[in-house]
C-alpha positions in Angstrom: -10.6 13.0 15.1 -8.4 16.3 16.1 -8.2 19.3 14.2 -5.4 18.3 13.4 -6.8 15.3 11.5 -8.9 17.6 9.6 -6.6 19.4 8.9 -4.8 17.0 7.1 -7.5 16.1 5.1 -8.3 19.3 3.7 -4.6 20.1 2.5 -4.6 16.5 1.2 -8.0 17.4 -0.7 -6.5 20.7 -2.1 -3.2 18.7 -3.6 -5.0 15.7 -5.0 -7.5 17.8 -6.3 -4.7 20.1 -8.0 -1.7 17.8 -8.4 -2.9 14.0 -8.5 -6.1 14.2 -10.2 -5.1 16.0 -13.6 -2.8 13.6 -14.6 -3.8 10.4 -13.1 -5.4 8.9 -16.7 -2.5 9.5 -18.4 0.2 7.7 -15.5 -2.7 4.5 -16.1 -2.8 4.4 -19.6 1.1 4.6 -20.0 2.3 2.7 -16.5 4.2 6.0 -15.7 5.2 6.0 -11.8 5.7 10.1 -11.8 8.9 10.4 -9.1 8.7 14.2 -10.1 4.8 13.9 -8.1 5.6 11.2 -5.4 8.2 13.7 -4.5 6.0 16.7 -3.8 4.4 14.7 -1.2 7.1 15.2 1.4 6.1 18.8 1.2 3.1 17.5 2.8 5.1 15.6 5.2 3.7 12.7 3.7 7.1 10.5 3.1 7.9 9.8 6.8 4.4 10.6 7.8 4.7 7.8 10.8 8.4 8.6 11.5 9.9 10.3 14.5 10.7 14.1 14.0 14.3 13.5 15.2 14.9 11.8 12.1 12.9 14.5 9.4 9.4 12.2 10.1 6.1 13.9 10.8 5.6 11.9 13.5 1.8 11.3 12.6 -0.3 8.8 14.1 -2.1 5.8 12.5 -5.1 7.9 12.5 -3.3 10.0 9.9 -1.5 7.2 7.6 -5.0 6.4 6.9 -6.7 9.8 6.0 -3.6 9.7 4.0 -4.3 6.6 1.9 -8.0 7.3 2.1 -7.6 10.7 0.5 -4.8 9.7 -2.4 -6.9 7.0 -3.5 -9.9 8.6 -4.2 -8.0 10.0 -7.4 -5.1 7.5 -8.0 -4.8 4.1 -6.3 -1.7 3.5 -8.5 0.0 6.2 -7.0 -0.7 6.0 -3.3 0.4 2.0 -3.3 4.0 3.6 -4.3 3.1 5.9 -1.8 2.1 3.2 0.7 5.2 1.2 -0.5 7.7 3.6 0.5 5.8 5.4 3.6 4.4 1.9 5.4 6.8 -0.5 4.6 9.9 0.9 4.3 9.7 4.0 6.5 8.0 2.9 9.7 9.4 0.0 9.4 12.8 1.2 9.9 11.7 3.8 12.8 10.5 0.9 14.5 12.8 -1.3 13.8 16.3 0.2 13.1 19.1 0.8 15.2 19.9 5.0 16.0 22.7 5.1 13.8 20.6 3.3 10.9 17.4 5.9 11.5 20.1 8.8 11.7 21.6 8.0 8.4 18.6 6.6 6.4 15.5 8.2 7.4 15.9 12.3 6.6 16.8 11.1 3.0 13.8 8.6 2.8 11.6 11.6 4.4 12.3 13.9 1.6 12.3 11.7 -0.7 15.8 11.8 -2.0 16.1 8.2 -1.5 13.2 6.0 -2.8 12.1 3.1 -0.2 10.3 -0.6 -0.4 10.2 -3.7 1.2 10.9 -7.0 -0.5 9.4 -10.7 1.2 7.4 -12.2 -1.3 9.4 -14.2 -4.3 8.5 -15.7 -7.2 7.6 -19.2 -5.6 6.7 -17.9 -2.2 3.7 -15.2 -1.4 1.5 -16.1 1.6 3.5 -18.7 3.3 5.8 -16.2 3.7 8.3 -18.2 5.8 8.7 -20.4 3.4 11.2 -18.2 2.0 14.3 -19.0 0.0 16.7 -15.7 0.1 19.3 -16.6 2.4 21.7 -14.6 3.9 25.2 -15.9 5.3 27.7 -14.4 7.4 31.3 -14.0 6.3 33.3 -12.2 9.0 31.7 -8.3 8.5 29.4 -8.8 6.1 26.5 -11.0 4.8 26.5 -12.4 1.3 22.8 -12.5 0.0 21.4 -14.4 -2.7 17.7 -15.1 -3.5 15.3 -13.3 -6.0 12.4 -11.2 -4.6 8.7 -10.6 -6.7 6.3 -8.3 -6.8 8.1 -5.6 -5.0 6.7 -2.2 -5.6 9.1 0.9 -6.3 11.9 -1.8 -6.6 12.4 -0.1 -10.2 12.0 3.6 -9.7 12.0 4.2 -13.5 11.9 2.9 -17.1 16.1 2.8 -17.0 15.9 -0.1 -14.4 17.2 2.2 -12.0 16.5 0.3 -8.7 14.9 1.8 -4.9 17.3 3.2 -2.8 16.7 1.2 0.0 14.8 -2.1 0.2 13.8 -2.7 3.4 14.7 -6.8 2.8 14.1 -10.0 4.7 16.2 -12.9 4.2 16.9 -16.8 6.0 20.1 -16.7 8.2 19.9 -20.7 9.2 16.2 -21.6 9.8 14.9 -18.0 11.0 14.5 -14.9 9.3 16.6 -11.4 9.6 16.2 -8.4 8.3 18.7 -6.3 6.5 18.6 -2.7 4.7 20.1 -2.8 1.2 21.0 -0.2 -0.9 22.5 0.1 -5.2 26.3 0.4 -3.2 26.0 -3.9 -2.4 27.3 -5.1 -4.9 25.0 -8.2 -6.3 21.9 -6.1 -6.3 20.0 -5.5 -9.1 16.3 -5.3 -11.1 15.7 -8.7 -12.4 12.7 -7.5 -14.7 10.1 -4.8 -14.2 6.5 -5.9 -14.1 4.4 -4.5 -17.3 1.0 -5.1 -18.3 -0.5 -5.1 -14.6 -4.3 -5.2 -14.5 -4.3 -2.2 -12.2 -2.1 -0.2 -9.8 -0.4 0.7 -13.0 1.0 4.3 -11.9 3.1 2.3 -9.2 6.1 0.0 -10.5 6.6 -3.7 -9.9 9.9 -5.2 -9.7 11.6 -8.5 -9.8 14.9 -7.9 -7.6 18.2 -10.4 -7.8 20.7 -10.9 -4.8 23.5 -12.5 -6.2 26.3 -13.0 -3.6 25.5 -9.2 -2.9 27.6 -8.3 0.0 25.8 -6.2 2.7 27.8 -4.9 5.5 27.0 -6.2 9.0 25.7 -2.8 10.0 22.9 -3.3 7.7 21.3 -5.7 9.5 18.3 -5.0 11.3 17.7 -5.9 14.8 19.2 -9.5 16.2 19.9 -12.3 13.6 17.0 -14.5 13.2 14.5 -12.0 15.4 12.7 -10.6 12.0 9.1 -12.6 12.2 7.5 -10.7 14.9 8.6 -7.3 13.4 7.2 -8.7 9.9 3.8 -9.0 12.0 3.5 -6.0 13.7 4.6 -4.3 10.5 1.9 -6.3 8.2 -0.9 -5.5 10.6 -0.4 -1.7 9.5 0.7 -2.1 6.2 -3.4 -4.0 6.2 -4.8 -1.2 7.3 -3.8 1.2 5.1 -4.4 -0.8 2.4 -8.0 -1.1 4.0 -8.2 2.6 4.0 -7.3 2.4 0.2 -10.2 0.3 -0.6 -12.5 3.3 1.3 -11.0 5.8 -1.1 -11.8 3.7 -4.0 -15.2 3.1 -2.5 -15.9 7.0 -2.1 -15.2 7.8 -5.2 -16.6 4.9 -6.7 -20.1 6.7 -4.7 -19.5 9.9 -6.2 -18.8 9.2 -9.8 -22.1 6.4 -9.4 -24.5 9.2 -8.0 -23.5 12.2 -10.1 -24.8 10.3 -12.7 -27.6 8.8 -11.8 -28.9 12.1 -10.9 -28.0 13.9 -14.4 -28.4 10.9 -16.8 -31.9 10.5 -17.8 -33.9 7.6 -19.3 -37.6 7.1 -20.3 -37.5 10.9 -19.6 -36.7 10.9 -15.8 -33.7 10.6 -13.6 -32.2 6.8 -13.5 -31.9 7.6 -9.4 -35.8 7.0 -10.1 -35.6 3.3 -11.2 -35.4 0.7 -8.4 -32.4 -1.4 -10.0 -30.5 1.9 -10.0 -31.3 2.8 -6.0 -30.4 -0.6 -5.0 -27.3 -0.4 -6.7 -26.8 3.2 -4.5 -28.1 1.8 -1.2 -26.2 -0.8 -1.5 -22.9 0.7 -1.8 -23.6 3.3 0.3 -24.4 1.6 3.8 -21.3 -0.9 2.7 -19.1 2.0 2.8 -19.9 3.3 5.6 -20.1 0.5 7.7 -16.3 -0.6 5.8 -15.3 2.6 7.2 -16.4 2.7 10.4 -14.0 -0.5 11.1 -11.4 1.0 9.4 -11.3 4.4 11.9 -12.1 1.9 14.6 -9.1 -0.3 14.2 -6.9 2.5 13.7 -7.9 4.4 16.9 -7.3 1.2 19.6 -4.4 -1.2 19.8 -2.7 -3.3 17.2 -4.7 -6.1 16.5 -3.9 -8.7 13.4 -7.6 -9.9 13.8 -9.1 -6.5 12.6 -6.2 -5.9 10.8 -7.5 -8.6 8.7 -10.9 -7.9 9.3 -10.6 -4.4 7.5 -8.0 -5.5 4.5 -11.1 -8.4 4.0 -14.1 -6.1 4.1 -12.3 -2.9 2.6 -11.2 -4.9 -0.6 -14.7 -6.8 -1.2 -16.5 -3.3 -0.4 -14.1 -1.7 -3.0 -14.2 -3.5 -5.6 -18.0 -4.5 -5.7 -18.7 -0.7 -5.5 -16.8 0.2 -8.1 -18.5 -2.4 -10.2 -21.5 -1.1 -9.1 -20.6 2.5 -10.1 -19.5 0.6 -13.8 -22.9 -0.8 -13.9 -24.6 2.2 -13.6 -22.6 4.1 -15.9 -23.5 1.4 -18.4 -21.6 1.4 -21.7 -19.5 4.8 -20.3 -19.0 2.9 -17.3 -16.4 1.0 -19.1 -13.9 3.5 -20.7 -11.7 4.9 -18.9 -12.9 8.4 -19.3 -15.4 7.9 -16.7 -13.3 6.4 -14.0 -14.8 4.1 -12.8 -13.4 1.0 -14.8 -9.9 2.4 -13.9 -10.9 2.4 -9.9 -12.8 -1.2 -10.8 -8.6 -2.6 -12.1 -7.3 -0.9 -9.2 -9.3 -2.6 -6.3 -8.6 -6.3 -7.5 -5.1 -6.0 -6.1 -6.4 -5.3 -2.8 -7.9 -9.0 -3.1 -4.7 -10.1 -3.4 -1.3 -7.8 -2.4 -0.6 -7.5 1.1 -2.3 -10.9 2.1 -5.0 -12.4 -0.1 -9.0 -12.5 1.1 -8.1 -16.0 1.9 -5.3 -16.0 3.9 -7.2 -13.1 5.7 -9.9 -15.6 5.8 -7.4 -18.5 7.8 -5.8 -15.9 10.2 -9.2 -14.5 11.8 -10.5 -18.3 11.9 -7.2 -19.1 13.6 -7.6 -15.5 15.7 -11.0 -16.2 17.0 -10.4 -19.9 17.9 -7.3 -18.6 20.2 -9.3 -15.8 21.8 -12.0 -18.0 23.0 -14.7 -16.1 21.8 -13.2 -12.6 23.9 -12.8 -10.1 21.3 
């Protein structure tokens, strides 16, 4: 940790505290994804966080893409998967992965958040097995004609008009492999096929179905060689993990806090409930969970890329998340579950983390796989 990783997390403190945390109920209760907000976090340099500074990035290290989703979701997991959406999957994808001219002319907009990013793989028969894939993309002279349908996309509807992202950071089959292409509202044949409503949690972020019908996307939108896409998918998902791990960790503090405040105010038979046994467990519990959840988390994100503890966070941050914040719920007892307390809302919010970005079981299959290949030297 550097000062300037402290740094960071003080000013991120300060602006959830002020900016995220007043209003974060309200974007819950009415699945309001707040572009006015998101947009005041590439004051922070948030928005390219990853991203080179040639191109308007911050060019921040993985250390500091996960103090960043560590700090946003203590107050509004919704949020910070838009957040996580745009920064992680569609940003540092493209500064890895783009050409110069592509970085030049799509990055400073996506920094400052003039243009809205995400990345669309899964579809509405495909989420794991992710190469099972049916978009396909096929070449007519200068330009690729797309046509598939894409689920589950967040920011792929940036507001209630069905105005769709700027830029989707899409993969697609050309033949039996996969490419990758960058598609924007000007390709024609792109549009929002239905916006998600009614999500269990995550509900200040917005979930998109998007349609590629014959939507023509110039040959300079592709991304790196035709059919080369899988191993930057990888490398990409191994971060994309991680700072979803780091989400679960933010959920899990605050999950802490809200559960020990009021243990030590509430009283019952006329002491403290941090007094009764079934209470301290409950504390103890969570507590050393956390910690050891996060000691992985700044582990993995200070040594090499690794899609074995990429896993191994996502696995142990989502389980540690979501059983602390029912924890904190059964604490709370009955004013554990309204959402005035929190805790309930933090509870809805760490289920997806079972199941976006890789689900505890395929998590499960890749570091069974993982270990058998390394022999045992890890």
């Amino acid at each position: 940790m550097t000062h300037e990783h402290d740094l960071l997390r003080k000013t991120l403190k300060n602006f959830v505290a002020k900016e995220i945390e007043p209003g974060a109920r309200l974007r819950d209760k009415q699945e309001f994804f707040d572009l006015k907000l998101f947009r005041k976090l590439a004051d922070l340099g948030l928005l390219g966080i990853t991203a080179p500074g040639t191109y308007g990035g911050s060019d921040m290290d993985t250390l500091s893409a996960v103090i960043a989703h560590e700090e946003l979701s203590y107050s509004d997991p919704g949020l910070t998967l838009a957040y996580l959406a745009h920064a992680m999957l569609c940003v540092n994808n493209l500064a890895v992965n783009g050409n110069e001219a592509q970085k030049k002319y799509y990055l400073p907009k996506l920094c400052t958040g003039e243009s809205i990013g995400c990345m669309a793989m899964s579809e509405p028969g495909v989420g794991t097995d992710v190469l099972g894939m049916q978009t396909t993309a096929a070449r007519h002279g200068d330009h690729y004609l797309i046509n598939g349908r894409k689920m589950w996309i967040t920011n792929g509807v940036l507001d209630d008009s069905g105005k769709p992202a700027d830029v989707v950071y899409l993969y697609a089959k050309t033949g039996s492999k996969i490419s990758t292409f960058i598609v924007t509202p000007e390709c024609s044949g792109y549009s929002v096929g239905q916006k998600i409503k009614d999500k269990t949690g995550m509900r200040a972020s917005n979930t998109a179905e998007l349609v590629f019908d014959n939507c023509r996307v110039p040959i300079e939108n592709r991304v790196g060689e035709e059919g080369d896409s899988v191993k930057h998918m990888m490398r990409n998902l191994e971060l994309e993990r991680l700072t979803l791990a780091a989400m679960g960790l933010g959920i899990g503090k605050r999950s802490l806090d809200i559960m020990v405040g009021y243990a030590t105010e509430r009283k019952a038979f006329g002491k403290p409930l941090l007094e009764f046994g079934q209470i301290q467990q409950h504390l103890a519990d969570s507590y050393a969970e956390y910690q050891a959840a996060k000691a992985y988390v700044y582990q993995t994100a200070t040594k090499p890329s690794s899609r074995l503890d990429s896993d191994g966070v996502k696995l142990i941050c989502a389980r540690m998340a979501k059983k602390t914040a029912d924890s904190a719920m059964q604490v709370l007892g009955g004013n554990g579950y309204v959402a005035e307390y929190v805790a309930e809302r933090l509870w809805r919010d760490a289920k997806l983390l079972e199941i976006g970005g890789g689900t505890l079981e395929a998590h499960q299959k890749n570091i069974a796989g993982d270990l058998e290949k390394c022999g045992g030297k890890f």
